[in-house]
C-alpha positions in Angstrom: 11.6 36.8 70.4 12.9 38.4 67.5 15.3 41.6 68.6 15.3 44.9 66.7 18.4 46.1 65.2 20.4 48.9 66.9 20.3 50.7 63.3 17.2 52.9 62.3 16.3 55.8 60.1 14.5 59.0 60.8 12.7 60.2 58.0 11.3 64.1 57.5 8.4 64.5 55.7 7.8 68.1 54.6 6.3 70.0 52.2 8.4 73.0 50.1 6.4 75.9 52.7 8.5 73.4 55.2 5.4 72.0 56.8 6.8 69.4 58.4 4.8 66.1 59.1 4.6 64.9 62.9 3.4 61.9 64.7 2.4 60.9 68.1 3.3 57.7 69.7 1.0 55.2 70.5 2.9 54.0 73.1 3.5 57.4 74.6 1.1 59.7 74.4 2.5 63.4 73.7 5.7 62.4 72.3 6.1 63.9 68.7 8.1 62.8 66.2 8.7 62.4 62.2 8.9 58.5 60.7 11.5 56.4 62.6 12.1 52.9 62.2 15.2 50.0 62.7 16.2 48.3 60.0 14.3 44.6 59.6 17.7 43.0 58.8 21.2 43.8 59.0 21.6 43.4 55.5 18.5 46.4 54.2 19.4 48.8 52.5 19.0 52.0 54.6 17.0 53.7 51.9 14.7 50.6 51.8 14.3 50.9 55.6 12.9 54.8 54.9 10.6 53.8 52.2 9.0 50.9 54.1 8.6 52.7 57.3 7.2 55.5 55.7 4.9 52.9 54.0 4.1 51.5 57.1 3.6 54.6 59.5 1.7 56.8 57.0 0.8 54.8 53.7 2.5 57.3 51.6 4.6 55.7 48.7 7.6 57.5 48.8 8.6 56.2 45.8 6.2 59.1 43.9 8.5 61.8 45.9 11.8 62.7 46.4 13.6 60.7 49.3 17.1 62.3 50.3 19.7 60.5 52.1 21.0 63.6 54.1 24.3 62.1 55.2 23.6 62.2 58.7 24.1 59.6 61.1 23.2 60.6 65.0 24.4 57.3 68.1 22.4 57.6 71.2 21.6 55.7 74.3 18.3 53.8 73.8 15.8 55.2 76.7 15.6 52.4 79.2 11.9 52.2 78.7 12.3 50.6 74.7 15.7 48.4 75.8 13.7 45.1 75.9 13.2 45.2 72.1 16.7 45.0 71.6 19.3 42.0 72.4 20.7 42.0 75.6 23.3 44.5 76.2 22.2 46.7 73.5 22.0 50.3 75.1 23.0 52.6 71.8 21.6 53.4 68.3 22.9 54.4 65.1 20.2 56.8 63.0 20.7 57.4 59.9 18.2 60.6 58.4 16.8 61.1 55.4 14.2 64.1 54.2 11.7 63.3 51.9 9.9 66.3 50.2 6.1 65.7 48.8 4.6 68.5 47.3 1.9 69.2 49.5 0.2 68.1 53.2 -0.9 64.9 52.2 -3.7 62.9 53.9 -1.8 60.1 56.0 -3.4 56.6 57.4 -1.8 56.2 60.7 -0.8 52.5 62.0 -3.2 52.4 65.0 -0.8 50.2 66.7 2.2 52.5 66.3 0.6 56.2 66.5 -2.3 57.9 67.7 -2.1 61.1 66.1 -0.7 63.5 63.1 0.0 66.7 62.5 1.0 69.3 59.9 3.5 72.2 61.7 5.5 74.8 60.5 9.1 73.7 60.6 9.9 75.6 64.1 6.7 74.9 65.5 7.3 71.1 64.4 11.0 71.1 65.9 10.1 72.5 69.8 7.0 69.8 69.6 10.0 66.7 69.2 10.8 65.1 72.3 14.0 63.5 70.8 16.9 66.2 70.5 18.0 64.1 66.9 14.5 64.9 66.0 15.0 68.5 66.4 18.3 68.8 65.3 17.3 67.0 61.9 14.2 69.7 61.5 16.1 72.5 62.4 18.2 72.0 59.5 15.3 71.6 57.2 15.4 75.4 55.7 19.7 74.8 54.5 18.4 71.5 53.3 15.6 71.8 50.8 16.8 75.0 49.6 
């Protein structure tokens, strides 16, 4: 088996009305969140790890929009339900987010496998709909950050 890494990105997606692009988990239906994804080896670059998982998670090329490392880096304790993808004795994560701004709601093709469902909220709407408080956090900041 083949662990993940203990290092991920979130990734925004938003729009500049801050619309903010949500998914739900496959795995766990009702749980909304923006792009996230762990790096496929230690030695990606962080800003390749956005660009592929947004690649992967909503077929947008991010390269024809502006991806922003925003310098934020967020540890927490992996939920006990996910621990098994990760090497033994791996309980915490490092998340490093990024924004990426495209110019308007763009028409996403979901990973069937990964998510089940997308939406297009308002940037408040989109942060009480997170269930991870890094999630939140990262939209709530949304209106200091694109401005």
């Amino acid at each position: 088996m083949t662990y993940k890494i203990p290092i991920s990105v979130l990734v925004v997606i938003y729009t500049p009305a801050l619309d903010v692009l949500l998914l739900e988990r496959a795995d766990s239906p009702g749980f909304w969140q923006s792009v996230t994804g762990s790096r496929d080896a230690p030695d990606e670059p962080l800003q390749e790890t956005a660009r592929r998982e947004v690649r992967e998670e909503t077929g947008l090329d991010s390269a024809a929009y502006r991806l922003t490392d925003w310098q934020q880096v967020n540890e927490f304790e992996i939920y006990e339900r996910w621990r098994f993808r990760y090497a033994p004795g791996t309980t915490r994560n490092q998340e490093h987010v990024f924004g990426l701004e495209v110019p308007e709601q763009a028409p996403v093709k979901l990973s069937p496998r990964e998510h089940r469902g997308h939406l297009w909220l308002p940037w408040q709407e989109a942060a009480e709909k997170c269930f991870s408080w890094s999630n939140r956090q990262a939209i709530l900041s949304l209106p200091d950050r694109a401005a």
